[in-house]
LUMNUVEX-196522 format. One record per residue (C-alpha): residue number from 1; residue in three letters; x, y, z. Coordinates in steps of 0.5 Angstrom, whole numbers, plus 500, padded with zeros to 3 digits. Layout:
<pts>
     n   res    xx    yy    zz
   NUM   ALA     X     Y     Z
...
</pts>
This chain:
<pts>
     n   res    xx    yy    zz
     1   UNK   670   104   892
     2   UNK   675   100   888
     3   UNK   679   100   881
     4   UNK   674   096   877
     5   UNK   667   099   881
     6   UNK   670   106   879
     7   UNK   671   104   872
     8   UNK   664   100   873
     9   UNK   661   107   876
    10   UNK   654   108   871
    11   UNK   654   115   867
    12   UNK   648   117   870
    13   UNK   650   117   877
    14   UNK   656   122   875
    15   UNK   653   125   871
    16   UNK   646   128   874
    17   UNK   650   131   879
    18   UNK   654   136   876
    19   UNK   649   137   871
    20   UNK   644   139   877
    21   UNK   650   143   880
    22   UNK   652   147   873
    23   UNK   644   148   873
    24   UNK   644   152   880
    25   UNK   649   156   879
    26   UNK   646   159   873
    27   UNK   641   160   877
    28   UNK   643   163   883
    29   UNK   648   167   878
    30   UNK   642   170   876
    31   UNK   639   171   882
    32   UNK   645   174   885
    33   UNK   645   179   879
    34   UNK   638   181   879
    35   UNK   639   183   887
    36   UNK   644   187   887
    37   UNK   641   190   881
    38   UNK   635   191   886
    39   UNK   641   196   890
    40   UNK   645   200   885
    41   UNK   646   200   879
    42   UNK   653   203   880
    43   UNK   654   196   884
    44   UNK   652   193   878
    45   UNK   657   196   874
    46   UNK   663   195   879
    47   UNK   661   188   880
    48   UNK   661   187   873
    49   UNK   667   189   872
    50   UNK   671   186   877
    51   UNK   668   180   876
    52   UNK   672   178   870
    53   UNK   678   179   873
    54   UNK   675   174   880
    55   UNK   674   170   874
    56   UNK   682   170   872
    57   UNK   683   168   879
    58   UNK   679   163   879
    59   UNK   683   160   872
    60   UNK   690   160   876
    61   UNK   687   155   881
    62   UNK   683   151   877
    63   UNK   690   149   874
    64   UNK   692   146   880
    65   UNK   685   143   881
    66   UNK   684   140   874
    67   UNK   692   137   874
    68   UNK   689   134   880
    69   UNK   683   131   878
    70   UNK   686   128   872
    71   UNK   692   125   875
    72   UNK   688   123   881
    73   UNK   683   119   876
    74   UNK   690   116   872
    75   UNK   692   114   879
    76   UNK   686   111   881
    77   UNK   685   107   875
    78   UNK   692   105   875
    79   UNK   691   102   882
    80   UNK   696   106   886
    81   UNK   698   107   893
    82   UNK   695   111   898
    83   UNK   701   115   899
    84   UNK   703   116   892
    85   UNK   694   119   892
    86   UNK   696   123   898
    87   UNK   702   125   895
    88   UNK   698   129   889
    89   UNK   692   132   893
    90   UNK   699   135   898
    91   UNK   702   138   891
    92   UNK   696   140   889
    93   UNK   695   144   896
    94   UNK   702   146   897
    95   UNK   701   150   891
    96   UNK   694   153   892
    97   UNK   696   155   898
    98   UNK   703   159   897
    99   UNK   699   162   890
   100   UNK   693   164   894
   101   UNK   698   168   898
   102   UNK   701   171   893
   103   UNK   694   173   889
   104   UNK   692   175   896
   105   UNK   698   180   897
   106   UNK   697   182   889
   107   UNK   690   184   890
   108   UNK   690   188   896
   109   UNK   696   193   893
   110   UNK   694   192   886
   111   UNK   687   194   887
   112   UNK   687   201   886
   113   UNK   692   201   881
   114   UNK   688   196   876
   115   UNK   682   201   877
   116   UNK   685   207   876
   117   UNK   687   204   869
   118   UNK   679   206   867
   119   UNK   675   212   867
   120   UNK   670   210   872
   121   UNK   665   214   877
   122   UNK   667   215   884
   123   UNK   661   210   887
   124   UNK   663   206   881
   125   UNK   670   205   882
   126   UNK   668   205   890
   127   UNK   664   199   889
   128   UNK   669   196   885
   129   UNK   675   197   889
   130   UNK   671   194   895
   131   UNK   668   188   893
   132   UNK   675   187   889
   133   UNK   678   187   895
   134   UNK   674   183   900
   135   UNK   672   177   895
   136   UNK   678   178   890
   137   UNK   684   179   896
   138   UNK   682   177   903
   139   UNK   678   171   901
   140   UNK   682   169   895
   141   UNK   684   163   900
   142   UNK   678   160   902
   143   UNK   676   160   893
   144   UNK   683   156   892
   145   UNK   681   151   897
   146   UNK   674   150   896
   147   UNK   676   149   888
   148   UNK   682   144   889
   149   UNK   678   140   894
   150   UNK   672   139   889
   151   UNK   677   137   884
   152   UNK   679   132   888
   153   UNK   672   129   891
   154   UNK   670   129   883
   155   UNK   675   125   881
   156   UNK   675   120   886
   157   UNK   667   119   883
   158   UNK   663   123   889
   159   UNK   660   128   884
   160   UNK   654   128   889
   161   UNK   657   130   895
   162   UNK   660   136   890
   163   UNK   653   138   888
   164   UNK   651   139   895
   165   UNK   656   143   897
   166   UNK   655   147   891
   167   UNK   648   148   893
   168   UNK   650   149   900
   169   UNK   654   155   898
   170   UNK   650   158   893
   171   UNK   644   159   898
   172   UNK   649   162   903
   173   UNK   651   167   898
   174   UNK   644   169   896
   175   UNK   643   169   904
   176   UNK   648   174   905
   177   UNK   646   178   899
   178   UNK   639   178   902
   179   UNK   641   180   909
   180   UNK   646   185   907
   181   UNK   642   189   901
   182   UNK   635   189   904
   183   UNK   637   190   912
   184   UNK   632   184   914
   185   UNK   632   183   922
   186   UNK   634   191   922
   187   UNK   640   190   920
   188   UNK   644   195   917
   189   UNK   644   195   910
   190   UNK   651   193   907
   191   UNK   652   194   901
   192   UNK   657   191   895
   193   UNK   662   190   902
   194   UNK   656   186   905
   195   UNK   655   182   898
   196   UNK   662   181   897
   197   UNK   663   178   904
   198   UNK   657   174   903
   199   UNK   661   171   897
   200   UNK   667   169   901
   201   UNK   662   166   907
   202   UNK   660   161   902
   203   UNK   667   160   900
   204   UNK   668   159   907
   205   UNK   663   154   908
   206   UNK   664   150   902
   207   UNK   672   149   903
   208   UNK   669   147   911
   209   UNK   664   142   907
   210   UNK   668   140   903
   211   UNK   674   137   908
   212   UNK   667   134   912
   213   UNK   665   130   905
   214   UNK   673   128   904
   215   UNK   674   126   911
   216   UNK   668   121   911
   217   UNK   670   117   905
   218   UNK   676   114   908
   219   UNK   678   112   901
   220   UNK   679   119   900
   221   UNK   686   120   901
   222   UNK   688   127   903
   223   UNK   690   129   909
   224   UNK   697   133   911
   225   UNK   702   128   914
   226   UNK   708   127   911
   227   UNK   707   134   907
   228   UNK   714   136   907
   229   UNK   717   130   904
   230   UNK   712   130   897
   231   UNK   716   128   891
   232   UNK   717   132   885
   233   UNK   715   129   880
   234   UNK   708   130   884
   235   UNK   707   138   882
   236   UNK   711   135   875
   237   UNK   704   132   873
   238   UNK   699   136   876
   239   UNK   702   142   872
   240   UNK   704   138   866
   241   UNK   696   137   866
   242   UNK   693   144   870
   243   UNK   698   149   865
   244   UNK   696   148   858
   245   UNK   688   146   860
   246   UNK   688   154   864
   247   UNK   692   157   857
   248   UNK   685   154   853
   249   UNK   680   156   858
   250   UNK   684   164   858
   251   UNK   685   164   851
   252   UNK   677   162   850
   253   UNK   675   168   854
   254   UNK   679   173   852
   255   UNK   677   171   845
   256   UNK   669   172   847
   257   UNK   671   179   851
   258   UNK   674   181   843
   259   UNK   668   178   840
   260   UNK   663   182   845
   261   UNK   668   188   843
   262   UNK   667   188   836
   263   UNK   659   187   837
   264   UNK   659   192   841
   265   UNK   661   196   834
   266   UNK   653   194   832
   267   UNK   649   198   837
   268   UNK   646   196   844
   269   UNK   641   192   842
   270   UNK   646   188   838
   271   UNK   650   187   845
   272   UNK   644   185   849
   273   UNK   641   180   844
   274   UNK   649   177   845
   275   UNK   648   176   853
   276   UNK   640   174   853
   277   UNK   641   169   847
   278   UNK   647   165   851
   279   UNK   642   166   858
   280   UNK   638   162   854
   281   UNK   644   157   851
   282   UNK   647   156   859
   283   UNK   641   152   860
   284   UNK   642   148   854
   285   UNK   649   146   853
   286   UNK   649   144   861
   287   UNK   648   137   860
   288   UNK   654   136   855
   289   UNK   658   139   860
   290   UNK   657   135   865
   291   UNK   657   129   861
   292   UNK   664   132   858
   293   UNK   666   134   866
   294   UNK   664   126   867
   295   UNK   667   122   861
   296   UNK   674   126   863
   297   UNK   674   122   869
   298   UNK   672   116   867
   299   UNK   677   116   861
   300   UNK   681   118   866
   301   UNK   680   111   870
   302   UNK   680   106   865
   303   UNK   686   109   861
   304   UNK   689   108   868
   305   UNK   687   101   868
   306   UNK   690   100   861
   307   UNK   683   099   859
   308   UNK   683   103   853
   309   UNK   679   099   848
   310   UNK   674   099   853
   311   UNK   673   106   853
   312   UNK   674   107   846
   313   UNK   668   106   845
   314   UNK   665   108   850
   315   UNK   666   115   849
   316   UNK   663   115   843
   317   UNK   657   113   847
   318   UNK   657   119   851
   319   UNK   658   123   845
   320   UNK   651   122   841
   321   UNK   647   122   848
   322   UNK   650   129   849
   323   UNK   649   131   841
   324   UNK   642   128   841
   325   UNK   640   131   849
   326   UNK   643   139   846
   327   UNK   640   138   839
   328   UNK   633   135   842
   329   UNK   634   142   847
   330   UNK   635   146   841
   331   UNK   628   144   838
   332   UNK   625   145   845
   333   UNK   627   151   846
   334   UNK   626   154   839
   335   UNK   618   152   840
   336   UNK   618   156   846
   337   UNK   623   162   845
   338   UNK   617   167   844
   339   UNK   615   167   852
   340   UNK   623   165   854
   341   UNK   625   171   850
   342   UNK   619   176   853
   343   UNK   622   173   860
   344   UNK   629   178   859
   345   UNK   625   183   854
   346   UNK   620   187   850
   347   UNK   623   191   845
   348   UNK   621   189   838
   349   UNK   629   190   836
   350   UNK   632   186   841
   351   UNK   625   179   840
   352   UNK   628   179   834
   353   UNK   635   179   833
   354   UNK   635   174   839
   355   UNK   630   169   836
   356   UNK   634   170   829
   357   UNK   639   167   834
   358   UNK   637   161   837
   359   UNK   635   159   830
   360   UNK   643   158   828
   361   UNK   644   156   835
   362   UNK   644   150   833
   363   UNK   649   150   830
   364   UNK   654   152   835
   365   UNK   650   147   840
   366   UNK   652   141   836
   367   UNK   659   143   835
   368   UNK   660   144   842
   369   UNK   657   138   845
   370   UNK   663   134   840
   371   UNK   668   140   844
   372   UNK   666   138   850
   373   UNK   666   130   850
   374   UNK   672   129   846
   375   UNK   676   135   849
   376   UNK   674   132   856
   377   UNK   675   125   853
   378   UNK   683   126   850
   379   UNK   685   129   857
   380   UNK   681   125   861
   381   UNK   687   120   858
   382   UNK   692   125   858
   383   UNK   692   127   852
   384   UNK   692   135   854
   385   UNK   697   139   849
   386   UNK   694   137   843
   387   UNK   686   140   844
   388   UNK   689   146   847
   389   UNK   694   148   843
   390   UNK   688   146   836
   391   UNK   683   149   841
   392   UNK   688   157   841
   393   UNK   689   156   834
   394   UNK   681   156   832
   395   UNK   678   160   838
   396   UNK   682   166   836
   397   UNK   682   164   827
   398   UNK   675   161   825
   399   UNK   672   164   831
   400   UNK   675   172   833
   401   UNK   677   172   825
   402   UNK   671   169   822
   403   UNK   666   173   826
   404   UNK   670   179   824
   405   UNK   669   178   817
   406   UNK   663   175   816
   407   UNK   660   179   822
   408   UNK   663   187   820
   409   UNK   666   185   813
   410   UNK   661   183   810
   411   UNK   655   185   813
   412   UNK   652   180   816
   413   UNK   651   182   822
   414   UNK   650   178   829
   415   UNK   648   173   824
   416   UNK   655   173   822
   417   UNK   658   173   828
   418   UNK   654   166   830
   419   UNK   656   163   825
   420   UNK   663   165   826
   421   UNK   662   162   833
   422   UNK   659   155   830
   423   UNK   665   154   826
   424   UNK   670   155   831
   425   UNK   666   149   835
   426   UNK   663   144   830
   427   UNK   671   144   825
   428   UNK   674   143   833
   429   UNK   670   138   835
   430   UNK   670   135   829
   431   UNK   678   135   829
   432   UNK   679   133   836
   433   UNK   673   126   834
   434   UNK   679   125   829
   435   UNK   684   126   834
   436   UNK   680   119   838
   437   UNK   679   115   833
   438   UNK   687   116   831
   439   UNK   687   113   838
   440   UNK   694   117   839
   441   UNK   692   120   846
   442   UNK   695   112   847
   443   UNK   701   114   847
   444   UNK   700   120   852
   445   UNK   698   117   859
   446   UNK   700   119   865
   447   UNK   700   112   868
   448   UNK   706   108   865
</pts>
């Protein structure tokens, strides 16, 4: 595939694919909650709780895989060599893999540490330190290569492939989790350790996957030749990209552990109506996500092609598909919600306070499908300092304070904090469309 066909490359066939792999992993995610709830409810409370700490892994190598995948994007666009390609991919490898030693080494020393910071039951922390240990630690490796080379196979316009590795994997995980919680076949019944294996088998078999994919298109170019010699301004790049886009991602959800925090002030009904009702909105936004995830790529290869006007306007094309796609979605769900919200509940107070909640969901979907095309949009092109550092500022002042006053201060209640939310989401996204329209992300490509 060359420059001009991956500029040309349909929206639909970048997009379709990584909708359909966001769709299954929220999925699976729930299937994968609902067996283990099936096990234990201590082994439910030990993987929730580690899980936020995988997931902080899982942003330290994502910084690597996104600084890749948007300079890959520039470079492709650009037109450039196979060795100055390869010599990204290299840089993006030698990274995640002296990372992945380092957090391999953290985990398995810092484990018992980490627990001992909580009051926590004996089986609870038990099941915690094991699944942390196996699935953080040991499989850490398998995790940080299996997103890397991912990022790479999307960047080069291979969206299906990354979809059908994805889907590969996640079935292999639910696999294992049967085998290891239900002793099919009379095997013996493993538990959290067997689940969490599961976990890194399918980590294992996507990094496998994925280097299949790679090696087939021989247009990808990432083989381990020459490795020692990569320049320094390859890991210059794929950091200047990588590092503040993780700053964002770790900023939003601290913010949203801070907002469930203050919720949890209200009640447990008001703290389940909070996890029931953003279910329900994964399902929703998974469009704009993947139409945003894809407009990063293609920004990325017509900036690289110097062909900025072209995707000027193109990106306000694929913001208003978005915006229409989630409020359509909104409407949809909103005549629904009854038997939806009878799907996760059949308390009276919980109905009511999640269907109170979709109703003003709306207005967070229409801020967040603008957050997602401009914000993939401006660092598709390079443009990466301003939208995280925007992003920081509002998660933590329109969101975090204004969900603190409108929600506790005065009163309002969950309403108050879904209206917080909203504003974080609609103001940014309505302040990074200024920021593209000003065209100032011109000046920003990575490519000269």
């Amino acid at each position: 595939m060359d420059k001009k066909s991956r500029g040309a490359l349909p929206m639909l066939k970048l997009t379709l694919p990584i909708a359909m792999e966001q769709f299954f992993r929220i999925l699976v995610s729930s299937v994968d909650t609902m067996m283990l709830s099936s096990y234990s409810n201590d082994a439910v409370a030990a993987v929730g709780l580690v899980s936020q700490y995988s997931f902080f892994l899982t942003i330290l190598f994502s910084v690597i895989g996104t600084g890749c995948s948007i300079v890959l994007a520039q470079y492709l666009g650009a037109d450039k060599s196979e060795g100055e390609l390869n010599h990204i991919a290299q840089a993006g490898a030698i990274m995640v893999f002296f990372m992945s030693i380092f957090m391999t080494a953290l985990v398995i020393f810092g484990t018992g540490w980490l627990l001992d910071r909580y009051t926590l039951d004996p089986t609870v922390r038990r099941y915690a330190w094991q699944y942390f240990i196996i699935f953080g630690g040991i499989c850490c490796f398998f995790n940080a290569f299996s997103l890397l080379q991912g990022a790479i196979l999307r960047s080069y316009g291979y969206t299906s492939e990354a979809m059908i590795v994805s889907i590969v994997a996640n079935l292999t995980n639910v696999l294992g989790n049967a085998l290891s919680l239900y002793g099919w076949f009379g095997l013996p019944v493993l538990g959290v350790p067997g689940v969490a294996g599961a976990s890194g088998l399918s980590m294992l078999v996507s990094c496998i996957l994925f280097r299949v994919f790679i090696k087939r298109r021989k247009d990808v170019v990432f083989h381990m030749h020459g490795i020692t010699k990569v320049p320094r301004e390859a890991f210059r790049l794929v950091l200047k990209v990588g590092v503040p886009t993780a700053g964002e991602s770790l900023s939003y959800n601290v913010s949203q552990i801070t907002i469930m925090a203050m919720i949890s002030t209200l009640g447990t009904y008001a703290m389940s109506a909070q996890v029931y009702t953003m279910t329900i909105l994964r399902f929703v936004f998974v469009a704009a996500i993947a139409i945003g995830q894809a407009t990063q790529i293609k920004a990325g290869y017509f900036v690289g092609a110097k062909q900025n006007d072209i995707v000027y306007k193109k990106v306000f094309r694929y913001q208003l598909v978005a915006t229409t796609f989630s409020m359509v979605m909104m409407v949809v769900v909103n005549l629904i919600k009854r038997p939806v919200i009878g799907i996760f509940t059949d308390i009276p107070e919980v109905y009511g306070f999640v269907s109170t909640l979709l109703i003003y969901s709306a207005y967070i979907e229409f801020g967040r499908s603008l957050n997602l095309i401009y914000v993939g949009a401006l660092k598709g092109a390079g443009d990466v300092r301003f939208p995280v550092l925007y992003g920081i500022f509002s998660n933590w002042t329109f969101m975090v304070l204004g969900s603190y006053i409108l929600g506790l201060k005065c009163g309002l209640g969950l309403v108050g904090f879904w209206l917080g939310i909203g504003t974080d989401e609609t103001t940014r996204g309505l302040v990074m469309l200024l920021r593209w329209k000003s065209r100032r992300w011109q000046k920003h490509a990575l490519v000269k």
